[in-house]
N, C-alpha and C positions, 0 to 999 in steps of 0.2 A: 293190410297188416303184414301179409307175406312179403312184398314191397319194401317196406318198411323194414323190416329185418333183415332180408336181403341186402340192402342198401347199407343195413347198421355194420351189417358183417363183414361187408368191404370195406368199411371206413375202420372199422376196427383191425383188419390186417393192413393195411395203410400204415395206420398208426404204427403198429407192431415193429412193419419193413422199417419203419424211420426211423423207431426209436431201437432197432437193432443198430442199424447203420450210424447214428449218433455213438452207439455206443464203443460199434468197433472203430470209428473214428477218434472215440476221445482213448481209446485203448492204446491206437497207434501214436496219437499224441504222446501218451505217457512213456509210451516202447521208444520215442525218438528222445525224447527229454532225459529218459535215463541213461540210453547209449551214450548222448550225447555229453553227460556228466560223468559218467564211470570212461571215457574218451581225455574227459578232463582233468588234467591229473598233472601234480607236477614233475620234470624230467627227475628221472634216478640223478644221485650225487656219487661219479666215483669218489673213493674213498681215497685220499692222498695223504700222508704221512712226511708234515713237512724235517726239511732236516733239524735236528734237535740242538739245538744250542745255547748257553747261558747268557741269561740277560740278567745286568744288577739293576734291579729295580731302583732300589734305595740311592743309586748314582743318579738315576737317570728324573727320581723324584726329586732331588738336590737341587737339578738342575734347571727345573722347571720352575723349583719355589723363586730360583736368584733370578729365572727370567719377569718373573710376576712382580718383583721388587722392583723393577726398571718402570716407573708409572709411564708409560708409552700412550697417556690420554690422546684420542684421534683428535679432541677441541683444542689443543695448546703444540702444533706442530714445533717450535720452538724450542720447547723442554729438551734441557739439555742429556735429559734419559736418552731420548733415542742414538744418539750416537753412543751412550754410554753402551746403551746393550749393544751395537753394533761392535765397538770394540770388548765387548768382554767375549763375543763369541768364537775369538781366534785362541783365547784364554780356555774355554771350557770344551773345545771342540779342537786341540791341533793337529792330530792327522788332516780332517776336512779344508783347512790350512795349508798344510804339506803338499796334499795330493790334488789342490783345487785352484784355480785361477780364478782372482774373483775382482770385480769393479763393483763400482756403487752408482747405483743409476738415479737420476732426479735428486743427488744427493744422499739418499737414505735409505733406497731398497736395493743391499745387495743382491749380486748375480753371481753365484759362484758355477763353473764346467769343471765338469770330471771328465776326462776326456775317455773315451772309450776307443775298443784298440780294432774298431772298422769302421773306418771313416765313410765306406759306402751308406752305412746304416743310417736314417734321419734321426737326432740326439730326441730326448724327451724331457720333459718339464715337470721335477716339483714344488709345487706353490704353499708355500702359507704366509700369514700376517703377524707381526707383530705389534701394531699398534690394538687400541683395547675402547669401548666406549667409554665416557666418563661414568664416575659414581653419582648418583642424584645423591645430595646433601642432605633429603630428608628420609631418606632409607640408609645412610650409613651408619644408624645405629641397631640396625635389623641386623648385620653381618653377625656371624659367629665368631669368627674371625677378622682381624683388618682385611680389608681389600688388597691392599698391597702387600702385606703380610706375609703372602706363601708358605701359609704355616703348613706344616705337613703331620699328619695323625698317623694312626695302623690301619688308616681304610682311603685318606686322600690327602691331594695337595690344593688347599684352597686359596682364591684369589681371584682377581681381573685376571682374564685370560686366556685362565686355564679350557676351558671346551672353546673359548674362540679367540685367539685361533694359535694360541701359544705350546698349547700340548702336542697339533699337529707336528709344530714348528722343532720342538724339543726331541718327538720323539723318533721324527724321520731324520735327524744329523745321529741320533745314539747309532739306529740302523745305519747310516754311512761312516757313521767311525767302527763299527764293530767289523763292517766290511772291506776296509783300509785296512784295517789292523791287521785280516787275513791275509795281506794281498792281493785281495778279490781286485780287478778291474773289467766293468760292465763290457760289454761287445759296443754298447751304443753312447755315445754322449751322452753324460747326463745331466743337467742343469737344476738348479737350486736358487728359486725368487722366494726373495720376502719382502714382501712390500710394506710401507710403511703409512701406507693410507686410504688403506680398504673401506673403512669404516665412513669414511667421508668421502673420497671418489673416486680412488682408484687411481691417479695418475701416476703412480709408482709401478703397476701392472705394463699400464699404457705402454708406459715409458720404455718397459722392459723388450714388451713386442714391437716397437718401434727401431729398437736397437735390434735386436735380432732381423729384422725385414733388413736392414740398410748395410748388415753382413750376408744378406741371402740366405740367413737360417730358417728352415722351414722345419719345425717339430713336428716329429708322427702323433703326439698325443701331451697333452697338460693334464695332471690332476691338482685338484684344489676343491676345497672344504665345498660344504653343500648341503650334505646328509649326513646321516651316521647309521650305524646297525639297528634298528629301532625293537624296542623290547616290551613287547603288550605294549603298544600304544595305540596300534592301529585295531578299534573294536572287534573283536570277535575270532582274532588273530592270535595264536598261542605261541606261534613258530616266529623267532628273532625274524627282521626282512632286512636284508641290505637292500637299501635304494641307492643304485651306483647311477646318476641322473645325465641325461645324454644334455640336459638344454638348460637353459634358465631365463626366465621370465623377465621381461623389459619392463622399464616402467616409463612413464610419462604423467604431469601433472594438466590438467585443467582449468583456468577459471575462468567461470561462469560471471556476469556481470549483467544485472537487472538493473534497467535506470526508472526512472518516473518523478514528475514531479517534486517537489520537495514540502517544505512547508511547515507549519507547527502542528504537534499531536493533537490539538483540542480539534481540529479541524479534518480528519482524514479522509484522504478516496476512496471507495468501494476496495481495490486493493493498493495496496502499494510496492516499492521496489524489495523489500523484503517477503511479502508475499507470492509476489510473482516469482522470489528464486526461491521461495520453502514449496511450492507449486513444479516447478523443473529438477530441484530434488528428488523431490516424490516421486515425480514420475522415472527418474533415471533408476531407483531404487527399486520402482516396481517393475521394468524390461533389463535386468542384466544382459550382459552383450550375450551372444548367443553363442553357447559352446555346445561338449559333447563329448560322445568318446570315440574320436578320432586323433590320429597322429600319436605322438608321444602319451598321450593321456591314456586312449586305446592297449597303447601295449603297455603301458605301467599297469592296470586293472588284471587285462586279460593275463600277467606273470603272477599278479598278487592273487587274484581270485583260486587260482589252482590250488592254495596253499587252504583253503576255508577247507569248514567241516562240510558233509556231505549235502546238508540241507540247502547252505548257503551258495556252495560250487553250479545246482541248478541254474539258478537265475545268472551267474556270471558266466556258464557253457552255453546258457540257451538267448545269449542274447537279440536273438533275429525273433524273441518273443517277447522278451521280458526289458528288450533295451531302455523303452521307454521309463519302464518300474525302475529299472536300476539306476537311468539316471537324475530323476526324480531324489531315490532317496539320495545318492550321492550330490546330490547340490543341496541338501538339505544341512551337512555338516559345513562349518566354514574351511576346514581342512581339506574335505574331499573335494569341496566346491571350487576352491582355488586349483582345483587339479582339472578342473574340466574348462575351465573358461578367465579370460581376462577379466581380474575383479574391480569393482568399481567402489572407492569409498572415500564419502565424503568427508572431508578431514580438518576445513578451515572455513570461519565465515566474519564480516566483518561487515557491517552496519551504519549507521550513525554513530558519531561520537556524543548523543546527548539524549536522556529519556526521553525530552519531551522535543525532539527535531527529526521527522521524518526525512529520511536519507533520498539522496538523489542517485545515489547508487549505494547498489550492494554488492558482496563478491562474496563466490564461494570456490573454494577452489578442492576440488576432485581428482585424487591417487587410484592411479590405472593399474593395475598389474599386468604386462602386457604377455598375453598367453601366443605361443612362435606362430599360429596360425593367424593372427591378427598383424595389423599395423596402426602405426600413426594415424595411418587418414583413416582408415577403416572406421576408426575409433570414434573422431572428429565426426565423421559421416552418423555412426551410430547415436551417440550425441544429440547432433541437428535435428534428426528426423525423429526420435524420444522424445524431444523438450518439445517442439513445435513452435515455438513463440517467437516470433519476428524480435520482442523486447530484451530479450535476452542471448546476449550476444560470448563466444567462444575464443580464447585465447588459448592459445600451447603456449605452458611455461617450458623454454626448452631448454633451462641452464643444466637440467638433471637428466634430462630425458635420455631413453637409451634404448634403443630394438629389444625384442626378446632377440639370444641368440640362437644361432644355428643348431640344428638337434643333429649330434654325434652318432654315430655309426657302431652300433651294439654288435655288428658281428667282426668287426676292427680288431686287431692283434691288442691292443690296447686294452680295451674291453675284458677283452676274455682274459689276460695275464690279470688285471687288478682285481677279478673274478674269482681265478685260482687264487689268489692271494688271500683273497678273504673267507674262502672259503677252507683253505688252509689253514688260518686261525682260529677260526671262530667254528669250525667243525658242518657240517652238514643243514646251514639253515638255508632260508628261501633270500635269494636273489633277485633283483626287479631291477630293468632300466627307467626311472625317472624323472622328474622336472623338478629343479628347483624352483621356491618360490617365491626367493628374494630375491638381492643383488648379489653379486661378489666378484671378484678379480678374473673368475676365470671366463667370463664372459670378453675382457680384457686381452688377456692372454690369448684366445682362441684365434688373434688375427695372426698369428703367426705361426700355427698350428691345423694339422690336418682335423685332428676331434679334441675333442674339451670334455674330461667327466669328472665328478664332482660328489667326494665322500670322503669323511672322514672315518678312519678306523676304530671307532670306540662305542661301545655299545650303550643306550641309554636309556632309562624308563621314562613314566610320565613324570615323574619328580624332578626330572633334570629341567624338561620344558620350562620354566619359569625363570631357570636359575641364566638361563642366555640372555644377555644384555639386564639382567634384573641382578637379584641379592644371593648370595652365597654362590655364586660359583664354584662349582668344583670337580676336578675330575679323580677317578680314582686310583689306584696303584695298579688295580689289574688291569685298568686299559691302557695306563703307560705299558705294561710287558704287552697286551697284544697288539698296541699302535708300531712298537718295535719291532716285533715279529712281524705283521705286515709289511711296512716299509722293506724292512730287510726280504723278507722272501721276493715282494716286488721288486728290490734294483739286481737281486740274482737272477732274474727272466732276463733279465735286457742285455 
């Protein structure tokens, strides 16, 4: 019995030692996880006080409605609008005229150079579009307004165009005429592209850095659309974020092609060519390509995360514990999810042409969003080895296809001037270098250029979301004066 107690009495201090030791272990745990978050935090914002100057709004919303009147549909290249806006803009803009040298490239996307008075200095690049997507026929009685209309209220100027990509376009010449007017002349060459067919493929961009390579111009930086100042949108996030995005995402299509037998429906095989691709669907739907948070993705989180409330900032400071948790949920949303990895979606499929005629082939064809850390083959490769089926065989559609490009240089003079710029208008909010997630121009443009970043100056909520390439478009009065004042304060840096 003495024994026996003895023995109980050591195992009971045993226990004790262990369950101390657990404790000051999970203690130090906690003591790293909060340093580690109260560490996390984001940098102070000096306070800069840009110079104060008048902007007529009411001009500059005039100006926008008569550009939205120009129906510049991306589907109907031909319409005889596009030259139209092209020549009204020497009409509503003549300083930009006076002080600019300008050609027209591919036909239809002016190039204006402002010349700047140090010719050592590499010139820079601003971009926007003027062409617009079409209106679908069966939502243009949804509008409040006509589409082409440019009707302008006491809170906005609505139409095609307006948030893409016409307001940029509008309100960075007001900024270069206000700047002419002073006499202002930049130190560095400035250049001004508007391409005329963003919305379809870009060969107005192309064209642009094409002519520049064959003068030996090499740009220190392009900007062009992308992002905006985003306002509550991102969950849980109270503080405006400019996403000023270093990269943007390629795309490439797919189709997939299942054959088998053919034959009449009364009669069928165990599976057939439809089968077999609703079967490599499935499975490409259940292995997305494998991303992460790494590269451009990594530093977008780890700028944005700073900005959360204190609860939240743990898991995004303590990622060497919680990476796994965090990237879980974040591929959970389809927004965050395109942030971490090349998205896969299947988007077309075609069959038989008859109910009762089993197909000898099928085709499905699958939109990549190409995330910078991947490629073409990668892609292909990941593909192959997800479907597994000898019967189903892989095509690159490549009339569309296009790299992700190059990820920009966040601590680049560039960077950080269109930084202070924004943060000069728009006061003290959170800043992040990001990824766009579609296409656009400036991927384009980049080949002539040291870095490429991509943000428009206008601040948006979730109400705006829909209205992009959808119904009522509109942008407001106040981000005409702050897309001015940006621009403007940007071409005084240079």
């Amino acid at each position: 019995m003495m024994v026996w107690a003895y023995g109980a009495d050591i195992m009971w201090k045993w226990v004790k030692r262990c369950a101390a030791g657990i404790g000051a272990l999970l203690l130090l745990l906690l003591a790293v996880l909060l340093i580690n978050t109260i560490r996390y935090s984001p940098p102070e914002i000096a306070s800069v006080k840009a110079a104060e100057f008048e902007v007529n709004v009411a001009r500059a919303a005039q100006d926008l409605s008569r550009a939205v009147t120009f129906e510049t549909d991306s589907t109907k290249p031909d319409s005889p609008d596009f030259d139209a806006f092209i020549d009204w803009l020497p009409q509503a803009f003549p300083r930009l005229h006076a002080s600019t040298t300008r050609v027209l490239i591919a036909e239809k996307t002016p190039l204006y150079q402002w010349t700047g008075s140090d010719p050592n200095l590499k010139p820079v690049l601003f971009a926007a579009h003027y062409d617009v997507v079409p209106i679908l026929q069966p939502t243009l009685s949804q509008w409040v307004h006509p589409p082409y209309s440019g009707f302008v209220d006491d809170k906005f100027v609505w139409g095609r165009g307006t948030l893409d990509n016409k307001g940029a376009l509008i309100t960075m010449l007001h900024a270069a005429e206000k700047l002419m007017g002073a006499g202002f002349q930049p130190k560095r060459t400035i250049y001004f592209s508007f391409g005329h067919d963003e919305e379809v493929r870009g060969a107005g961009a192309a064209a642009v850095a094409k002519f520049l390579g064959s003068k030996n111009i090499q740009l220190d930086w392009i900007l062009d659309e992308g992002s905006f100042v985003l306002d509550k949108i991102i969950p849980g996030l109270e503080k405006p974020v400019a996403s000023i995005n270093l990269a943007e995402k390629g795309v490439v299509t797919l189709s997939l092609i299942a054959r088998s037998a053919g034959g009449h429906s009364s009669m069928p095989p165990k599976e057939t060519a439809v089968g077999i691709l609703a079967r490599a669907i499935d499975r490409l739907q259940q292995a997305p390509v494998p991303g992460g948070l790494t590269g451009v993705s990594a530093e977008f989180f780890d700028r944005l995360g700073r900005h959360f409330s204190f609860g939240r900032r743990i898991i995004f400071a303590n990622t060497w514990l919680f990476g796994p948790i965090l990237e879980g949920i974040l591929s959970d949303a389809p927004s965050t999810n395109a942030m971490l990895r090349t998205t896969t979606a299947p988007t077309m499929l075609s069959g038989s042409d008859k109910v009762n005629v089993l197909p000898v082939e099928a085709v499905a064809k699958v939109n990549f969003r190409i995330h910078p850390r991947d490629t073409f083959d990668s892609i292909v490769s990941h593909v192959s080895r997800t479907i597994d089926d000898d019967r189903v065989s892989i095509r690159v559609e490549e009339l569309f296809a296009s790299p992700a490009s190059p990820v920009s240089d966040k601590n680049a003079q560039g960077y950080l001037d269109i930084r202070a710029s924004i943060l000069d208008t728009f006061g003290p909010i959170a800043t992040v270098p990001g990824l766009t997630i579609a296409a656009t121009d400036a991927r384009l443009y980049a080949r002539a250029a040291d870095n490429a970043y991509r943000i428009n100056p206008f601040k948006i909520t979730g109400d705006d979301l829909t209205r992009f390439h959808g119904t009522n478009e509109r942008l407001s009065l106040e981000n005409i004066e702050k897309g001015i004042r940006f621009y403007h304060r940007l071409m005084e840096r240079q």
